[in-house]
C-alpha positions as a Python dict, from the first residue, in 0.01 Angstrom:
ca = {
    (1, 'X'): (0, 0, 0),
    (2, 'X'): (246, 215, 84),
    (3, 'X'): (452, 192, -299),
    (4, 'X'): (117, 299, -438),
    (5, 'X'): (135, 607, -195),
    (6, 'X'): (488, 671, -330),
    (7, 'X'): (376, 609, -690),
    (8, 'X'): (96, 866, -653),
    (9, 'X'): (321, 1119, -508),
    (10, 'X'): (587, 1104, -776),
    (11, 'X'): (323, 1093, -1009),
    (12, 'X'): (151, 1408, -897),
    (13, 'X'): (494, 1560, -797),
    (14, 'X'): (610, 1540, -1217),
    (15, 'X'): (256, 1668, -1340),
    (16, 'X'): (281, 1943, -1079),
    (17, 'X'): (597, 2058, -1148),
    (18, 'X'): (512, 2071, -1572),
    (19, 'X'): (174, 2233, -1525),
    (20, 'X'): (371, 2526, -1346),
    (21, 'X'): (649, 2585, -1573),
    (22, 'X'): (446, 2600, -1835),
    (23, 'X'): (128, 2819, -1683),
    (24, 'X'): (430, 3036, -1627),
    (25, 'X'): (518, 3022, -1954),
    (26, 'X'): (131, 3087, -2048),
    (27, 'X'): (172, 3415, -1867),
    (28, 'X'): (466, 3530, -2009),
    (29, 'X'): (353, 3492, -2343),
    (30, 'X'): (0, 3641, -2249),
    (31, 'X'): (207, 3926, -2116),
    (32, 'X'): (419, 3989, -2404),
    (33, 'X'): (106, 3923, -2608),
    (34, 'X'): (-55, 4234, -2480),
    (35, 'X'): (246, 4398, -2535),
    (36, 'X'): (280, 4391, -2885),
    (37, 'X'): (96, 4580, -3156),
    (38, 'X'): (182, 4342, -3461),
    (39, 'X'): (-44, 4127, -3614),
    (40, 'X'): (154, 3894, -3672),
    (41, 'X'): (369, 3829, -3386),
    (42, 'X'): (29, 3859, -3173),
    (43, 'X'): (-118, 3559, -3389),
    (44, 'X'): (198, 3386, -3359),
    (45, 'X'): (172, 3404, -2970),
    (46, 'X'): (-203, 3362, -2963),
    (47, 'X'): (-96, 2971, -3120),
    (48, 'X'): (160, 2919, -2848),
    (49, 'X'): (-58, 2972, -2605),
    (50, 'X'): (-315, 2781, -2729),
    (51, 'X'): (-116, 2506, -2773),
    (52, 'X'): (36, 2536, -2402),
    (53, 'X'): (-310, 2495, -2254),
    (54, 'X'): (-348, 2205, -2428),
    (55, 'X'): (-54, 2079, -2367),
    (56, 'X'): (-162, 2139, -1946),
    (57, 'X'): (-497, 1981, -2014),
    (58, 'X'): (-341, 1714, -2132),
    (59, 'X'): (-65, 1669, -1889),
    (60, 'X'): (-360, 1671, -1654),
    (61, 'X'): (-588, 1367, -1806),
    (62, 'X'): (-254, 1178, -1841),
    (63, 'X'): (-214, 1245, -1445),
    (64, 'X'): (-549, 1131, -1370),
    (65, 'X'): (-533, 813, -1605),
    (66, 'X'): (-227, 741, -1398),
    (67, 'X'): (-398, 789, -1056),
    (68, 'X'): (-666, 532, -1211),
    (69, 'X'): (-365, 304, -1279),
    (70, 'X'): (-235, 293, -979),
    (71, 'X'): (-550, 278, -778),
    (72, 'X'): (-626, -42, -967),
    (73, 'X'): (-303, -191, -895),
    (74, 'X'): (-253, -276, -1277),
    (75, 'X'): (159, -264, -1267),
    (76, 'X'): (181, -599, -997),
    (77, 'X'): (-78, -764, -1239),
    (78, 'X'): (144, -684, -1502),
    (79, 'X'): (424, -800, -1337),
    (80, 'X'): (276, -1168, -1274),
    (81, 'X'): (294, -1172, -1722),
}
């Protein structure tokens, strides 16, 4: 019980740490997004930080798939093959 404790910390620990770099990475582009008066360079950051979110949201299902995983104890059953 207690490696599926240390699973689901390491687990939350590595989506934690990637969902802040890169919602700090969000802002900075949101601020240099207001910033700038270019067409262009605006759309350009508008797609980066649409794809960033994404990128999060998907970080977080991943996380929560995981959780499932390890709440089902699917890696010893795998280990029995």
């Amino acid at each position: 019980m207690q490696e599926n404790s240390k699973r689901k910390r390491g687990a939350i620990i590595a989506a934690g740490v990637i969902v802040i770099f890169l919602s700090l990475l969000i802002g900075l582009f949101i601020l240099l997004f207001i910033g700038l008066e270019e067409k262009v360079a605006s759309g350009i950051l508008l797609v980066y930080i649409v794809v960033e979110a994404l990128v999060v949201v998907g970080v977080l299902i991943s996380l929560f798939q995981r959780l499932k995983e390890i709440d089902k104890n699917e890696i010893e059953k795998a280990k029995k093959y």
